[in-house]
C-alpha positions as a Markdown table, in Angstrom:
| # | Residue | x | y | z |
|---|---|---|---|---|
| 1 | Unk | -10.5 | 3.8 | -37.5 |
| 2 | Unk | -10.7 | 0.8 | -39.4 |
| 3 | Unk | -10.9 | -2.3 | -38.4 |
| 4 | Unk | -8.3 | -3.8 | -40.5 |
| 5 | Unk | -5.9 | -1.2 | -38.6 |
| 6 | Unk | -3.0 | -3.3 | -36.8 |
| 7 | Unk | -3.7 | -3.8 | -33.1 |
| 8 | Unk | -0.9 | -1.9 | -31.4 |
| 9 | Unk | -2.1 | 1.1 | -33.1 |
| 10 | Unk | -5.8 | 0.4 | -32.1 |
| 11 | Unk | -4.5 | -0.5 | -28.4 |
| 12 | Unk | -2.3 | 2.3 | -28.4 |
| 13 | Unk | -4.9 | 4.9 | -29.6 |
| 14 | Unk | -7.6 | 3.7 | -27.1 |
| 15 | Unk | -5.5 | 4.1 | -24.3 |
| 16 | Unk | -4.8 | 7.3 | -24.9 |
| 17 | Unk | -8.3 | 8.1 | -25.8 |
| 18 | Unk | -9.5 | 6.5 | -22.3 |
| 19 | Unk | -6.7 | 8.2 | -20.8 |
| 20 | Unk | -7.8 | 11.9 | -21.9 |
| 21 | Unk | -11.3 | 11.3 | -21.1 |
| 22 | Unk | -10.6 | 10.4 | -17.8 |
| 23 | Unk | -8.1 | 13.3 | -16.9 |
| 24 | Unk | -9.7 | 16.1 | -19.2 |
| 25 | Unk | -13.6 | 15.5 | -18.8 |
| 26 | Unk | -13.4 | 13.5 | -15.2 |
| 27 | Unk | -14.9 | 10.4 | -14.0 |
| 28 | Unk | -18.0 | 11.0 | -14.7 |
| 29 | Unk | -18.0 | 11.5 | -18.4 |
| 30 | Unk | -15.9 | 8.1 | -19.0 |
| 31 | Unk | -18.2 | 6.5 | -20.7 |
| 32 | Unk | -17.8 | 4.0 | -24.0 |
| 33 | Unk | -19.2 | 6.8 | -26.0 |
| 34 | Unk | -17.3 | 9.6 | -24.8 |
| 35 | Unk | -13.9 | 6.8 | -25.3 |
| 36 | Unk | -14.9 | 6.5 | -28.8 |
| 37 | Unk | -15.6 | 10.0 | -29.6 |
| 38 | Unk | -11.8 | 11.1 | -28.5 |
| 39 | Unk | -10.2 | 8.5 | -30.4 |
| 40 | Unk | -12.2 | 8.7 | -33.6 |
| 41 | Unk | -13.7 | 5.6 | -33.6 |
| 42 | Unk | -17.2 | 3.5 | -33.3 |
| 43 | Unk | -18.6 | 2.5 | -29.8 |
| 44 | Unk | -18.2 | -1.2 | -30.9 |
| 45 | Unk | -14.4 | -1.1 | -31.8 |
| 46 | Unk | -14.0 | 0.6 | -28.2 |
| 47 | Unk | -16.7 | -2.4 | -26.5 |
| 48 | Unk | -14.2 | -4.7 | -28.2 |
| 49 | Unk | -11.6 | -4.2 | -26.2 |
| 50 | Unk | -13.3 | -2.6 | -23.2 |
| 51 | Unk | -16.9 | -4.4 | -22.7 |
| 52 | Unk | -18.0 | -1.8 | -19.8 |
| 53 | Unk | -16.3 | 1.1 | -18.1 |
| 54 | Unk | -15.4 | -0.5 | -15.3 |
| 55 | Unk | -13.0 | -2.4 | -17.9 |
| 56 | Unk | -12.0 | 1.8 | -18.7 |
| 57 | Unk | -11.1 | 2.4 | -15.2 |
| 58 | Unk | -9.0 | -1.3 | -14.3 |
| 59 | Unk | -7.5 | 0.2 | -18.0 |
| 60 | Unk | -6.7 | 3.7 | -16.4 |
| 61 | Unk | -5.3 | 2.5 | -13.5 |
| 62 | Unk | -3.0 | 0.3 | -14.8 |
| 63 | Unk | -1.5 | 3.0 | -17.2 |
| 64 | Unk | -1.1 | 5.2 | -14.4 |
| 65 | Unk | 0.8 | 2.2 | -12.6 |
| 66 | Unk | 2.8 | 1.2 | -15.6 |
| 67 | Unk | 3.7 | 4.8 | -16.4 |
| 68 | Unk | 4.8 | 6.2 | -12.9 |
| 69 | Unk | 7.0 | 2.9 | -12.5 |
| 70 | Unk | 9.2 | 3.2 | -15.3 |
| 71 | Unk | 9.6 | 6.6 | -14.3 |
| 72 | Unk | 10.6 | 6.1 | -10.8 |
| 73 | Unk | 12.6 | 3.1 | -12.0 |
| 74 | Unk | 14.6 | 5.9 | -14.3 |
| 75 | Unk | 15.1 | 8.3 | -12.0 |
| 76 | Unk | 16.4 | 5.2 | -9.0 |
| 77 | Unk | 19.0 | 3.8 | -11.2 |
| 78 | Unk | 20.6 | 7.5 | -12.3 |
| 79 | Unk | 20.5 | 8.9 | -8.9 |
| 80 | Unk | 24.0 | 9.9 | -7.5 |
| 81 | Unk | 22.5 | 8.2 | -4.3 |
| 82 | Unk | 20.1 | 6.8 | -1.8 |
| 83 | Unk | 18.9 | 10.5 | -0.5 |
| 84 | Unk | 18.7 | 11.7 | -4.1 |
| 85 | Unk | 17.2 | 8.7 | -5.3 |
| 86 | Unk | 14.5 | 9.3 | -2.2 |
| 87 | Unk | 14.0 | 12.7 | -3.2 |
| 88 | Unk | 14.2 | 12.0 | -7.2 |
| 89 | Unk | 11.4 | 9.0 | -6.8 |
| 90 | Unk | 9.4 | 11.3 | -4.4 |
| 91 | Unk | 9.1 | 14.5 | -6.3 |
| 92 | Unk | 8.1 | 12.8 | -9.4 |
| 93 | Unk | 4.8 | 12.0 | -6.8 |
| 94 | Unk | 3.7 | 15.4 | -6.9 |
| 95 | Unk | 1.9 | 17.3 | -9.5 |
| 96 | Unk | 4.7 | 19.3 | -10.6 |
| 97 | Unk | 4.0 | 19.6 | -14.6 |
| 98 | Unk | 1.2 | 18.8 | -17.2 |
| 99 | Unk | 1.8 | 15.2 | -17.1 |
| 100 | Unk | 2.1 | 14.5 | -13.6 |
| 101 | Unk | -0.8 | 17.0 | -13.2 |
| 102 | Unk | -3.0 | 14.7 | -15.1 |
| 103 | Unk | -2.0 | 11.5 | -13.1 |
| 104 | Unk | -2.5 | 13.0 | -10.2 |
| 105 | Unk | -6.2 | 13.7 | -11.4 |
| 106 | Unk | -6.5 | 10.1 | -13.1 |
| 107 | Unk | -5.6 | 8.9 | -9.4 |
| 108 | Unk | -8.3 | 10.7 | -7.7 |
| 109 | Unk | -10.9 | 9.9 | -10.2 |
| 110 | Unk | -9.6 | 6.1 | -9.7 |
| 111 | Unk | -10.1 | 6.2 | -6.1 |
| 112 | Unk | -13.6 | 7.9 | -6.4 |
| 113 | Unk | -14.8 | 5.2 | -8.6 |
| 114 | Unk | -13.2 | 2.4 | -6.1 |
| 115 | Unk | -15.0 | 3.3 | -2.9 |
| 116 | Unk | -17.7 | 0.7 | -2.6 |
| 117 | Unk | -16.1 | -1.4 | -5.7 |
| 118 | Unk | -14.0 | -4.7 | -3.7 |
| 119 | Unk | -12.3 | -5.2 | -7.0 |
| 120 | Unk | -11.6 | -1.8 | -8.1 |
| 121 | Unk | -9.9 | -0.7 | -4.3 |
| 122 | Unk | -8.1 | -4.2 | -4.5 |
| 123 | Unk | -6.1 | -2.8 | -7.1 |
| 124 | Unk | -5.6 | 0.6 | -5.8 |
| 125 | Unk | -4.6 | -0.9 | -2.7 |
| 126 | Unk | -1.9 | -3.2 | -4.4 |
| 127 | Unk | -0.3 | -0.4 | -6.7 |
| 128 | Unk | -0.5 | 2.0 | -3.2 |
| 129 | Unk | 1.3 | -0.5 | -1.3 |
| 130 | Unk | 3.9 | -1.4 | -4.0 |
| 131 | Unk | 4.4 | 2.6 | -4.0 |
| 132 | Unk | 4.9 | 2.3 | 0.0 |
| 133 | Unk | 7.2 | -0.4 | -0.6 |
| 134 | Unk | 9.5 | 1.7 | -2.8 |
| 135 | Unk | 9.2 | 4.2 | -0.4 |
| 136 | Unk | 10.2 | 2.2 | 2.1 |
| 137 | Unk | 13.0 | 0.3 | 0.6 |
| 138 | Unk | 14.2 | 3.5 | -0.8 |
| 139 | Unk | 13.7 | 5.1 | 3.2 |
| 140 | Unk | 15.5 | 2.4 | 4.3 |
| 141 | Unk | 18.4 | 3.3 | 2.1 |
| 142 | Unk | 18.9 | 6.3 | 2.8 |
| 143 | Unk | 18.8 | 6.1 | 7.1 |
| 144 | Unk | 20.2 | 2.7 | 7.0 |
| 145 | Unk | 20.6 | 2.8 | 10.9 |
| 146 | Unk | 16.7 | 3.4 | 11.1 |
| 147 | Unk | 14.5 | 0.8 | 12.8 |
| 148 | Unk | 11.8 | -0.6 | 10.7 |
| 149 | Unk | 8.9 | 1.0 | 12.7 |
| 150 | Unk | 10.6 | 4.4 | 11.8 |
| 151 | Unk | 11.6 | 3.5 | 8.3 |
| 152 | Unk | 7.3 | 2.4 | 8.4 |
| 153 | Unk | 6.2 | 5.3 | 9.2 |
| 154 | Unk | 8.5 | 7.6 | 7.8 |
| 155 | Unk | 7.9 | 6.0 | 4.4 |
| 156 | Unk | 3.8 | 5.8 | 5.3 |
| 157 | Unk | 3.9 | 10.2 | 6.0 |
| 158 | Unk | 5.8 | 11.3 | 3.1 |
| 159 | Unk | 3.6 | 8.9 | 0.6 |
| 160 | Unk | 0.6 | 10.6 | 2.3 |
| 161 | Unk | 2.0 | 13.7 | 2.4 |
| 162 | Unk | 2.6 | 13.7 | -1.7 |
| 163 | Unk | -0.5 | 12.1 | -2.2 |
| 164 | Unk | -2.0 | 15.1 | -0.9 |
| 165 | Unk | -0.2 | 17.8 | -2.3 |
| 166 | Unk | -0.6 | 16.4 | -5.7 |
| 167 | Unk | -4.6 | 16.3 | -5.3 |
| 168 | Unk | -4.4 | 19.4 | -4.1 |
| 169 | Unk | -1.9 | 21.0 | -6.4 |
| 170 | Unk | -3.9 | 19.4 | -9.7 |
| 171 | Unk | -7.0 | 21.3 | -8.2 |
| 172 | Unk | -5.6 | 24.3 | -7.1 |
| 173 | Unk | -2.1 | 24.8 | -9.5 |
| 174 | Unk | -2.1 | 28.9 | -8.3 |
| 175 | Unk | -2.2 | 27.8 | -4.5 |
| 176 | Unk | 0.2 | 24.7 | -5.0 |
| 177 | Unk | 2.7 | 25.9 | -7.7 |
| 178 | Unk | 6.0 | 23.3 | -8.1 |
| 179 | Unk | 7.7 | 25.4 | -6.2 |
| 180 | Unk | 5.3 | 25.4 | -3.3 |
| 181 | Unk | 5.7 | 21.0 | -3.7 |
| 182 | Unk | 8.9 | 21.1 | -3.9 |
| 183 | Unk | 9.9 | 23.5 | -0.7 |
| 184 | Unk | 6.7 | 21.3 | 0.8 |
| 185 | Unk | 8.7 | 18.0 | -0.2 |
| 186 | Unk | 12.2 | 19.5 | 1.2 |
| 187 | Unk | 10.7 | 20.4 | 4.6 |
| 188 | Unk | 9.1 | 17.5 | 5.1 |
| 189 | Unk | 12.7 | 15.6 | 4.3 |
| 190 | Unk | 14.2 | 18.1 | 7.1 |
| 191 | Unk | 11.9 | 17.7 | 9.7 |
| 192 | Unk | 11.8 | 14.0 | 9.1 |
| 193 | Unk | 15.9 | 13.7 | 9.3 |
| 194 | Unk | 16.5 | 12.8 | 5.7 |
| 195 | Unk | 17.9 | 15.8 | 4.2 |
């Protein structure tokens, strides 16, 4: 890539590069090198704009964020209402296709690097608890008769339990197909009074 290139191309083409790295070769193999090598570039064009991978992963992460929002945002504001707008915003949590397959796995690798790291779990637990809060407002919603201790911890066990079947699923797609999430997503609703 040259370096005369315009930079929303070049910005644009590394985060995609540090995006596949991370969700195609895992955690471990995020490295300024490996950036570089999957989008076709030199090492110092990629330490230009990412001086160290922990600059890669406060990168990944914030994709993930910024993705997953405007996709919940989407699916909130063309929901017929608040119960399909909880279950619209929910299931796009899981890891139901190839893309939300691969954020699922970008999350986990996030979370693997953050243990121990004060500045890398800061952000995880910010974005987490800005996902709770949708959850919550969107909970909330939908059993508006609710006290907030329930709303709490209705909103706290289905953002665990999605969190889970997504890892799970982007590990094991044959033992979690979408269908499995889904029906795993609808029961939990039912038992939980908000089918």
């Amino acid at each position: 890539m040259s370096r005369t290139a315009d930079k929303p191309a070049q910005e644009a083409l590394l985060s995609r590069a540090v995006w596949d790295v991370l969700a195609l070769q895992g955690l471990e193999r995020l490295t300024i090198r490996a950036v570089a090598a999957a989008a076709g570039c030199t090492t110092g064009l990629v330490m230009h704009r990412f001086p160290n991978r922990r600059a890669l992963l406060l990168h990944a992460r914030h994709l993930l964020h910024e993705r997953t929002r405007a996709r919940v945002e989407s699916l909130e504001a063309n929901a017929t209402g608040p119960v399909e707008a909880l279950r619209a915003v929910l299931q796009q949590g899981l890891a139901l296709d190839d893309q939300t397959r691969t954020e699922s796995i970008v999350w986990v690798g996030f979370l693997a690097a953050a243990v121990g790291d004060e500045e890398l779990i800061a952000l995880h637990r910010t974005n987490n608890r800005a996902w709770l809060g949708r959850v919550e407002r969107l909970v909330r919603a939908a059993a508006p008769e609710w006290p907030e201790r329930r709303v709490g911890n209705t909103a706290a066990t289905l953002v665990a339990m999605l969190e889970g079947a997504a890892a799970l699923a982007s590990a094991d797609p044959d033992r979690y197909p979408p269908s499995t999430q889904r029906s795993m997503l609808d029961d939990t609703l039912l038992f939980l009074g908000l089918a």
